[in-house]
N, C-alpha and C positions, 0 to 999 in steps of 0.2 A: 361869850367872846372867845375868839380860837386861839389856842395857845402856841406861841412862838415856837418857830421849828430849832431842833438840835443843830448848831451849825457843824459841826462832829460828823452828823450822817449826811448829809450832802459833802461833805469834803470826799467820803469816804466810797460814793455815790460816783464823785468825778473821777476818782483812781481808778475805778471799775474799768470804768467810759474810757480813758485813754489808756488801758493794757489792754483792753481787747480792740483797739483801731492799731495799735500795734501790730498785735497777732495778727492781723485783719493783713496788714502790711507785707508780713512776713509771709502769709498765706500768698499772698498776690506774687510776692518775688517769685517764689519756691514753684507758685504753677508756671511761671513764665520760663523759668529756668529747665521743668522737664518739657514743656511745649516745644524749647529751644531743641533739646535733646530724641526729641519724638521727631519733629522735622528733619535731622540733619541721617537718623536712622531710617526713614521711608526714601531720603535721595539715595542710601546706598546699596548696593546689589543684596538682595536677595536667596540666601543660603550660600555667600559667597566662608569659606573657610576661614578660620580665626586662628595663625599659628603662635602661638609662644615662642620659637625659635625655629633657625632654619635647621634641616636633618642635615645628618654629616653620612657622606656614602663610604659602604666599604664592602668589601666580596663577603668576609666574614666577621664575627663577632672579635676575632683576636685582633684583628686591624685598626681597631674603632681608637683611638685615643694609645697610638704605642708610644708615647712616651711617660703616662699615666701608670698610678698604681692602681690595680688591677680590686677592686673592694669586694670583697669574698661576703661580707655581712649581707650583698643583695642578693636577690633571686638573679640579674645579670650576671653578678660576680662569681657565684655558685654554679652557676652554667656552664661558664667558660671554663675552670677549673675541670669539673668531668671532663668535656668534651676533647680538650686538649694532655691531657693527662691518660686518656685510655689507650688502652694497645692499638697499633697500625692492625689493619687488614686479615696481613697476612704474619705468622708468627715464625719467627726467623732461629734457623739451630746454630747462629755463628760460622755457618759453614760456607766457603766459597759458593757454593752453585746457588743458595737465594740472594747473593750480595747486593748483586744489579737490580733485584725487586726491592729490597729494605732499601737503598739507598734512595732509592725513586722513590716511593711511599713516605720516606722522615722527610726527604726534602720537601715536598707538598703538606705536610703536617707545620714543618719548621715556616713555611710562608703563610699558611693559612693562620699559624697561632702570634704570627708577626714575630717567634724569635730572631727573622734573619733584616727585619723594619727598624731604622732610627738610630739615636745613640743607646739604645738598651737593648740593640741586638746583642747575642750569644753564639752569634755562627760564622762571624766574620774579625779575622787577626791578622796581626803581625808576626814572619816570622825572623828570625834572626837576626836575618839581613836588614830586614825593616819591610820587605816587601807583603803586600798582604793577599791574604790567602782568603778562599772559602771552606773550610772545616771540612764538611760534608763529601764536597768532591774534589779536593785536595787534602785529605786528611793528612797525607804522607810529606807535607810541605815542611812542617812544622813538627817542634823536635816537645817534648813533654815539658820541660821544666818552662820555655818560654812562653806554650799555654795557658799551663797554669799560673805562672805571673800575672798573667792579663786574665786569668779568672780572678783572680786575690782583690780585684777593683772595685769587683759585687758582694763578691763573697766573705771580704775577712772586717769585720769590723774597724771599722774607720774607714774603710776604703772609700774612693768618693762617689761609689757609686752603690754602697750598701745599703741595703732594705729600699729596694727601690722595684722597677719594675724590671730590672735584669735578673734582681733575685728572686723576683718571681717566675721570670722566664728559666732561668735554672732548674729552679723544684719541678715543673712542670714538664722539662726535658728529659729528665733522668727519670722523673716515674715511667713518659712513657717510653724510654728506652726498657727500662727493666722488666715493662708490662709486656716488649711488644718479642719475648725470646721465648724458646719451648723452656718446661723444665730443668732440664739436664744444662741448659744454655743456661740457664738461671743461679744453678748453682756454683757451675763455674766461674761465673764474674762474683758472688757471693764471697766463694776462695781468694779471690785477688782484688779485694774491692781494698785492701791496702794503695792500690797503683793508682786507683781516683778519688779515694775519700782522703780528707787531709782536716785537722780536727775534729771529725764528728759530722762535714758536710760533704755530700757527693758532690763533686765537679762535673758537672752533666757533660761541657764539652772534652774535659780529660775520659769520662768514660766510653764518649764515643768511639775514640781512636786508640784507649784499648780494645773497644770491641776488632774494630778494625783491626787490628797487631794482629789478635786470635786468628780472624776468618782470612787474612792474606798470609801471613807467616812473614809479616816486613824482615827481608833480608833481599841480600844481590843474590844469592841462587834463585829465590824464586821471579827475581825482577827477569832474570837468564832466561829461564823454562816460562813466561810467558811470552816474549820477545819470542820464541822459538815455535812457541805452541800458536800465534797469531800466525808464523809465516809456512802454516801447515792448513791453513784454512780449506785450502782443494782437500784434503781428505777428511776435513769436518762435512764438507759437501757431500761426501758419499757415507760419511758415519751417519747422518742424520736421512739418510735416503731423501735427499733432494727437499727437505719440507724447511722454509726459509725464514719460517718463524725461528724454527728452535736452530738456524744456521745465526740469525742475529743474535739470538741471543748468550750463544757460546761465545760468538766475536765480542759481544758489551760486556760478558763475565771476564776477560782477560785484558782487555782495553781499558776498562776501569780502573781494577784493580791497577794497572800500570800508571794510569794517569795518577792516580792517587798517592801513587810514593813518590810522587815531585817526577817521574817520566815520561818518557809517550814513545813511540814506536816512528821515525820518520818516514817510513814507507806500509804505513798503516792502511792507507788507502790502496795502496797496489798491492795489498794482501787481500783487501775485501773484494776488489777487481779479481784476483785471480780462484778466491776462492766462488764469486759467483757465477765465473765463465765456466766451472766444472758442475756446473745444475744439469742433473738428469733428465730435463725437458727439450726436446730439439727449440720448441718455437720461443721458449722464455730464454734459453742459451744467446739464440740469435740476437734476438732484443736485447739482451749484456754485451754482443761486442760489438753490435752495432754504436750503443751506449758508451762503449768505452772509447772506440775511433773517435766520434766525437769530441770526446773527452779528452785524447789525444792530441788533436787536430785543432783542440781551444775553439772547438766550434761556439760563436757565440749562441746558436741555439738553446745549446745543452746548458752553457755558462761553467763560470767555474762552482768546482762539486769538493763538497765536504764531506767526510764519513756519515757527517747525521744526514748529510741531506740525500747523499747518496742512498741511505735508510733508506730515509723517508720514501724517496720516487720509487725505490727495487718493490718495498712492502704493497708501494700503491697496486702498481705492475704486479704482484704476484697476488694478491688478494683481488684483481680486477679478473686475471685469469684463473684462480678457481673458483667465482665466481661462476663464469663463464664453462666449466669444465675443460678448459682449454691447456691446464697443465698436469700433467705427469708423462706425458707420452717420452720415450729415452727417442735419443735419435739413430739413425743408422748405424753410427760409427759404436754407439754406445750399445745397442744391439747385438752386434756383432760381436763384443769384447762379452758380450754377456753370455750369449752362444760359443764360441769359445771356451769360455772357462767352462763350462757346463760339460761339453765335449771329453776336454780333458778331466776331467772328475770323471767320465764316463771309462776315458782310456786306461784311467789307473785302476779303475774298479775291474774291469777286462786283462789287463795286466796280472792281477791279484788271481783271478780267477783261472787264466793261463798256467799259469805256474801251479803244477795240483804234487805234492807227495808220491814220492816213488810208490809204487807196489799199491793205492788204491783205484787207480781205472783200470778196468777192466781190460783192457786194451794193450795195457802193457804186458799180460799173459800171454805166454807165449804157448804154442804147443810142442811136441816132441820134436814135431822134423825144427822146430825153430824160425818158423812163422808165427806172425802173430795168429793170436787165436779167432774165430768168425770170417776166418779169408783175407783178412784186411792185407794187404801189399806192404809187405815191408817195406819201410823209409830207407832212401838211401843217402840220406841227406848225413852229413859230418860221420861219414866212416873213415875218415882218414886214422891213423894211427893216433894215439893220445899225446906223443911227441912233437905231432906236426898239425898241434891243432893251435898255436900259437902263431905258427906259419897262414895256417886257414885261416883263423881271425885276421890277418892282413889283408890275406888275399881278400878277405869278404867284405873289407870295410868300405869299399867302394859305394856297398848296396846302401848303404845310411845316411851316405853323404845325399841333400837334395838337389836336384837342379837350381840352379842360381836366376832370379828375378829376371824373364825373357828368352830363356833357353827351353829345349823342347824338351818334353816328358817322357818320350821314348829314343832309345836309344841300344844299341848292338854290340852284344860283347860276344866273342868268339863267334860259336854258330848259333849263339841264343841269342831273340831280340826282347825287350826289357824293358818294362812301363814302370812309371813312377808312380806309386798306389797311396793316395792322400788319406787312406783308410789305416794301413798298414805303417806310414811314413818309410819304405824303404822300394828298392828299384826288385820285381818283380814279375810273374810272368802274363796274369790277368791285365785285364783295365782296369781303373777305378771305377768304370758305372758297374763293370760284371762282377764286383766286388763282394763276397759274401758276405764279409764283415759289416760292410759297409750297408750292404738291406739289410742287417740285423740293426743295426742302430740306427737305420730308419723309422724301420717299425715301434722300437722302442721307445725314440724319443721323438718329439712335437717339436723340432728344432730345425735352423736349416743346417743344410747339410754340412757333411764334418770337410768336403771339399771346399768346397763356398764360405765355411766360417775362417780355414787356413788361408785360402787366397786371397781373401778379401778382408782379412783383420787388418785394424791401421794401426799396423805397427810399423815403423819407417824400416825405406827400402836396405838402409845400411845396415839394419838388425832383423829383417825377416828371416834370411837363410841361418842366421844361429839360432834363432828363433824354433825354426823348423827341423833344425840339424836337432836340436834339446829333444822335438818330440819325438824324431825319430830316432833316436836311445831309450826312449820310454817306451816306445812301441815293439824295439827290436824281438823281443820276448814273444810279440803274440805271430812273428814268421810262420810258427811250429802250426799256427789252423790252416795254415794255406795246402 
């Protein structure tokens, strides 16, 4: 007879049976649930991009978040620090003539590292007045002690802007002012670094405009002597022989500086006008005054014109033309003055030469009867008495004076008739073509002639003949070859 079942193990039989129809349950949800999520991933694009956030654009890495503290613990944060922290370019000795490069070079460092971006810029104040300035290229606006007030904001504890990212834009300023000077420049701000450290912390925008003090000499004589030195530009034209790079650049070393001690020049532009109407090129000349009429005349073609823009279009023009080979040619008139002075360098050298010491030519040996020696014909030129040789100088001064612009060249005194010798500058007996003197500094020099560079120099008709009268006292000396 079979023995009754445990009711214990079927109880425990049926527990079994319903946790796994559970499970069974929960299995069923769970596939339905990725099935749902499988589906909904085959309707969407395929290798379409998954972004976590949208990118934030910026030219460089200092721009990215400027009003952010700047976290040095990251490889981005460690980055930026070198990069903005190392020397400019080009390393600067404090001295006027790199001025116009450092200051171009910081200011593209100062934007690129976002010191001049947001309220945590370092490169934009207030000065006195309240009016605000740009540091940089008005450094001269703004007087020391009012700087530095408005540095104390970042810089001094408590201030409400300390340990922030201004004070980081400071640190970063001042290293690489310090990094971007030669040595000797180095050690000098080292000497005076009392005038921008103030407890223990450099004041990066206070150091800038000591630098500046050093390389301009801020005072009113020097603000005087550039004023003076801008409206001398036509002879920067001919110092730099016509090359209109290094003509800009002497005008931005002096213009700057000016603009930067709170001045400017009001006839800055008609200094740059005149100094590029004196270009040694006839055809690039042309194009300046044509340029300038224009300009003149409010032509709206031209439009109105700025020193920078005026730059800009001269540089394009002169870089399009040596380009082309098309500049350096001098023009006529230029020529001419050039031939001239050459001339004269020639006359003084012949002058010098004229004039020889008693008793060494041979020539002035006389022989017994009181001829000269070798046959030669005694001169009978200034035998007059040694008392009335004062009187003869009168009488002879006629010979010096030139004919006057339109009058004829020869001319009749007593029984002698009497040409005006462009070689000799005095009134004499030859031509000037049969001129001896004058085939001798033909043949010497490659130049035109000393007639043709006198008659045709442009020098105005109201100053030729003193002009001419000058060389004929510097010539009077060489009568004695005729």
């Amino acid at each position: 007879m079979a023995e009754n079942p445990n009711p214990d193990v079927f109880q425990d039989a049926q527990e079994q049976v319903d946790a796994i129809a559970q499970l069974t349950q929960l299995v069923i949800q769970q596939t339905n649930t990725v099935n749902a999520l499988l589906a909904a991933l085959g309707n969407a694009q395929v290798g379409a991009p998954v972004t976590a956030s949208a990118s934030i654009f910026a030219l460089t890495p200092g721009k990215v978040g400027v009003e952010a503290v700047i976290d040095y613990s990251t490889k981005h944060g460690s980055s930026v620090y070198k990069e903005y922290k190392a020397a400019l370019p080009t390393v600067w000795d404090l001295k006027g003539k790199g001025l116009v490069v450092f200051i171009q070079e910081f200011l593209t460092r100062a934007q690129d590292a976002g010191w001049t971006q947001g309220t945590m810029q370092v490169t934009k104040f207030n000065n006195a007045d309240g009016t605000p300035i740009d540091l940089i290229t008005e450094y001269g606006k703004i007087d020391v002690d009012t700087l530095k007030a408005q540095c104390d904001v970042f810089l001094l504890p408590g201030g409400a802007n300390f340990q922030t990212r201004a004070t980081q834009n400071n640190k970063l300023m001042a290293e690489c002012l310090l990094s971007s000077v030669t040595a000797s420049a180095k050690q000098a701000l080292i000497a005076d670094r009392g005038q921008y450290t103030f407890d223990g912390t450099i004041y990066a925008p206070v150091l800038f405009k000591h630098m500046m003090k050093i390389a301009t000499l801020d005072n009113k004589a020097t603000s005087k002597w550039l004023r003076d030195q801008l409206k001398q530009m036509p002879a920067v034209m001919l110092e730099v022989k016509g090359n209109i790079d290094d003509f800009f650049n002497t005008f931005d070393k002096w213009h700057t500086q000016l603009i930067g001690r709170g001045e400017d020049l009001d006839d800055a532009l008609d200094c740059l006008w005149d100094g590029l109407k004196a270009a040694p090129c006839e055809k690039f000349s042309k194009w300046i005054q044509d340029k300038y009429d224009l300009h003149i005349e409010d032509d709206p073609t031209w439009g109105p014109i700025t020193v920078e823009e005026l730059t800009k279009r001269v540089k394009a023009k002169y870089n399009l033309m040596v380009t082309n080979k098309e500049y350096g040619s001098a023009s006529k008139e230029q020529a001419e003055i050039i031939a001239l002075r050459a001339q004269i360098d020639a006359l003084k050298g012949d002058l010098k030469l004229s004039v020889a010491p008693k008793g060494n030519s041979k020539g002035d040996k006389k022989d017994k009867k009181g001829g000269e020696k070798g046959g030669k014909e005694k001169k009978t030129k200034n035998t007059k008495a040694k008392g009335d040789k004062q009187r003869q100088k009168q009488e002879e001064s006629w010979k010096k004076t030139p004919p006057k612009d339109g009058e004829p060249t020869t001319k009749t005194v007593g029984d002698h008739t009497f040409n005006w010798c462009v070689h000799h500058m005095a009134w004499v007996w030859h031509r000037s073509e049969n001129c001896d003197l004058g085939k001798k500094r033909a043949a010497e020099q490659n130049h035109v002639s000393y007639a043709a560079a006198v008659n045709s120099s442009p020098i105005e008709t109201g100053t030729s003949s003193n002009f001419r009268a000058l060389m004929s006292t510097l010539a009077q000396a060489a009568l004695d070859e005729e």
